[in-house]
C-alpha positions, 0 to 999 in steps of 0.5 A: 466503497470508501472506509466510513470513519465509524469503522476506522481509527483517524490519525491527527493529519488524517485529512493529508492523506488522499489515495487517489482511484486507480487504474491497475496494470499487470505489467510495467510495460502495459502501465508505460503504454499509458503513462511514460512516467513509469519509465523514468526516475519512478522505475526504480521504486516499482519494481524493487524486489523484496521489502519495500520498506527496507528500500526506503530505509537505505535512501533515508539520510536521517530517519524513516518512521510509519504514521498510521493514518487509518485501520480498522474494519471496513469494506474494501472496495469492489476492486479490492474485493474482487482482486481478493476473491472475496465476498462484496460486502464482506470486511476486512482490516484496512490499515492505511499509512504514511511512510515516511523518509527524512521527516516528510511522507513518500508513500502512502500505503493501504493493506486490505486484510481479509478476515481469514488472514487474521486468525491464529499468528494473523492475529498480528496484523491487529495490532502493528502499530507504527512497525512496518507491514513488510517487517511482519510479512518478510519475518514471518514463514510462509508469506509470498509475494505474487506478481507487481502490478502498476497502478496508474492514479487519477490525482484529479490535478492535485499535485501533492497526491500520487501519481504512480502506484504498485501493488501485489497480493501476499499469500500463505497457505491458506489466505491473501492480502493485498498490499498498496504502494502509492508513490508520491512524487517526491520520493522519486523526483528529488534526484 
């Protein structure tokens, strides 16, 4: 289901921003078999390690910078919510953005937070702003990232969407998150 504007905050160049459907691997390997892409330049970026945020940091010449698009509560969808183990309906803060490299978009991004996750220190995660999600997650005790997938994107012959995509859940003790990473061509094709 998508977010309804009534339940999120837009950003100015909200219109820009397109997450394509896609279709979810549980291995590089198995997304390659579909698209041979996922082999090339992109492979890098799916399978870094660690804060994908601070990967993109090192590749930046001048600046990096978040440009929240939209957050706010909102219903994931089905896939989101099943992948959470979550009730169908139930909301969550969704917080989608751009990262940003050397003054244009490389990935967006889109976080599904379930209610539980925003209770106590969780509370956080309301009010990030233009910080980086993986700032908070890799600072904070407790949060561990499980297994990559690789999405493959139906960009719907749209050549300034993503293509290729990754993703993994975050979880602590006691909840998960989903975190997506939407490549956009130009972060991995401008060697």
């Amino acid at each position: 289901m998508p977010l309804k504007a009534s339940d999120i905050k837009i950003g100015e160049d909200h219109a820009s921003l397109f997450i394509p459907p896609t279709e979810w691997y549980r291995s590089l390997a198995a997304a390659g078999l579909r698209n041979p892409d996922v082999h090339g330049p992109a492979r890098h970026w799916l399978q870094v390690e660690g804060s994908f945020t601070r990967a993109l940091q090192k590749n930046c010449v001048r600046s990096f910078h978040v440009e929240v698009q939209r957050e706010g509560f909102a219903a994931p969808t089905l896939e989101e919510a099943r992948r959470l183990k979550i009730p169908l309906r139930q909301r969550a803060w969704i917080r989608e953005v751009r990262l940003c490299g050397d003054g244009q978009p490389w990935v967006l991004a889109r976080t599904v937070i379930p209610l539980v996750c925003l209770t106590g220190e969780g509370r956080r995660l309301l009010h990030l702003g233009n910080k980086p999600l993986g700032a908070y997650l890799f600072s904070s005790r407790g949060w561990q990232r499980g297994p990559l997938e690789t999405g493959l994107c139906n960009s719907q012959g749209r050549r300034d969407v993503p293509e290729i995509a990754r993703r993994s859940v975050f979880s602590n003790n006691h909840s998960e998150l989903l975190v997506g990473e939407y490549l956009l061509p130009v972060l991995y094709r401008q060697n």
